[in-house]
N, C-alpha and C positions, 0 to 999 in steps of 0.2 A: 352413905355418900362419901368418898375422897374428898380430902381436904382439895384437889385441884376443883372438882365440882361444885365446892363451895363456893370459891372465887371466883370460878365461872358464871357465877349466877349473880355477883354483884361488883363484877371487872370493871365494866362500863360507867362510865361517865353520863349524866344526862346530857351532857354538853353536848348541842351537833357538829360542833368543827372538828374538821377532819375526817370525820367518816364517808366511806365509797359508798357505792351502790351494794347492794346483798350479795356476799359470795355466793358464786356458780362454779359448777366446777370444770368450766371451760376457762374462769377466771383465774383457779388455782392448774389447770393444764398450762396458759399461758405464762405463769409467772415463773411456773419451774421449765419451764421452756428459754425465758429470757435469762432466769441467772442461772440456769444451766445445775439446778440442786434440787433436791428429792428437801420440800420443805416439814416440820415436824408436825404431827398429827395433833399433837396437843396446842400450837399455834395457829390451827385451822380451824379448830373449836373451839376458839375466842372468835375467830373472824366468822364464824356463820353466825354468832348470838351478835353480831356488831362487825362491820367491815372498817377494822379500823376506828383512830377516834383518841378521845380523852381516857383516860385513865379516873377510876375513881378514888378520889382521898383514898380510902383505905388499904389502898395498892399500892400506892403511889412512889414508893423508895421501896431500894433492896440493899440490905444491909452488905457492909463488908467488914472484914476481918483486920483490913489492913487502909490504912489515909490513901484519898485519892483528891486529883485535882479540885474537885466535885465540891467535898464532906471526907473529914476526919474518919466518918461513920457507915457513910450510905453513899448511891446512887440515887437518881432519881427516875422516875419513870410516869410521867404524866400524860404521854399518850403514846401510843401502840400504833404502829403506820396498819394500813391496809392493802388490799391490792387493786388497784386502780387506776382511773387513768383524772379522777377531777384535780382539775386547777387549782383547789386552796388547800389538797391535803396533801401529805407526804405518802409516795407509796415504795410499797417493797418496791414496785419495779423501779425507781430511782436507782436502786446500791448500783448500780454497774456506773453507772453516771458521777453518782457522788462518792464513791471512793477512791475515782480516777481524782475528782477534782478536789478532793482534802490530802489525796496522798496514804489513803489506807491501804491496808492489804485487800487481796483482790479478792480472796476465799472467806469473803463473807458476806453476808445481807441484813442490811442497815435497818433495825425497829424501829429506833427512836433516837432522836438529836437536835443539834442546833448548828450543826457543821465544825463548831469545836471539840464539844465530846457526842460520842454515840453509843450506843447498847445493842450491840452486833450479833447476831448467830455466826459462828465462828467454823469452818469446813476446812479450815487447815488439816489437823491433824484426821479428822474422820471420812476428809473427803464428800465428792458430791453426792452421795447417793447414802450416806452415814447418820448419826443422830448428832448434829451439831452443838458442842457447847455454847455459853454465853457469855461475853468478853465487855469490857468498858474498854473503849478506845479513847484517848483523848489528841485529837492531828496537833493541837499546837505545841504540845510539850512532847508528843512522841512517845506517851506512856498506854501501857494498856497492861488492864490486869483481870482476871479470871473471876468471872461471877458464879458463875450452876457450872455443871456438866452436862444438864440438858434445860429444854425450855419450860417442860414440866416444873424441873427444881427450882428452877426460876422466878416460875408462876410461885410456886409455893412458900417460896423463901418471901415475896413482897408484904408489905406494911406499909400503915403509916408512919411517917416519922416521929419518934418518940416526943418532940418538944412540942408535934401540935395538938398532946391533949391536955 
């Protein structure tokens, strides 16, 4: 079993907030429809075991190399949007909406945030139809800095944060 397999199998949060309805894959046809990108195959097999949602503790930051707004140490990552349309979750199909209205770049699709910082897949450089890296945005300070180079390494680089054992 891949280390991604692994986390795959205990990504999820038991928490219900947040979570869509069960991916279909007219749901993933619509979404790469609205932001107009070929989304990563490794971020769709989180979303069929869970559409969206909490993040489990042990997931839950992804370290960095270098201080950011955030942690000296990490990012955080406590939940994983979905794709959908309900009212109390965040969904991928937001980014077109909310990165007009923080002021981000446009060649990306918003994970996870709070409208001051986010954890983006990133299509600048790869373009739409490419394997997007993963960027920490933050709109109020105007910094952003480089996480994975794919969603895979992404997934795989996540932990707990060291202080909470």
């Amino acid at each position: 079993m891949s280390q991604f397999d692994e986390i795959k199998a205990t990504f999820w949060s038991d928490d219900p907030y947040g979570v869509q309805a069960p991916l279909t894959d007219e749901m993933v046809a619509e979404a790469e429809r609205v932001l107009q990108v070929r989304l990563p195959s490794t971020l769709l097999e989180l979303l069929r075991v869970q559409n969206g949602g909490m993040v489990a503790e042990e997931w839950n930051a992804f370290a960095t190399r270098e201080p950011t707004s955030w942690a000296h140490d990490h990012v955080p990552l406590t939940d994983l949007a979905g794709i959908g349309r309900a009212d109390d979750a965040l969904s991928l199909l937001e980014s077109p909406y909310l990165t007009q209205e923080w002021g981000l770049p446009e060649a990306v699709v918003l994970l996870s945030g709070d409208g001051h910082t986010w954890i983006a897949l990133d299509y600048r450089v790869c373009g739409p139809t490419g394997e997007p890296s993963v960027t920490w945005l933050d709109a109020e300070l105007q910094e952003e800095s480089s996480l994975a180079a794919n969603f895979r390494s992404f997934v795989e680089g996540l932990a707990r944060p060291s202080w909470l054992f």
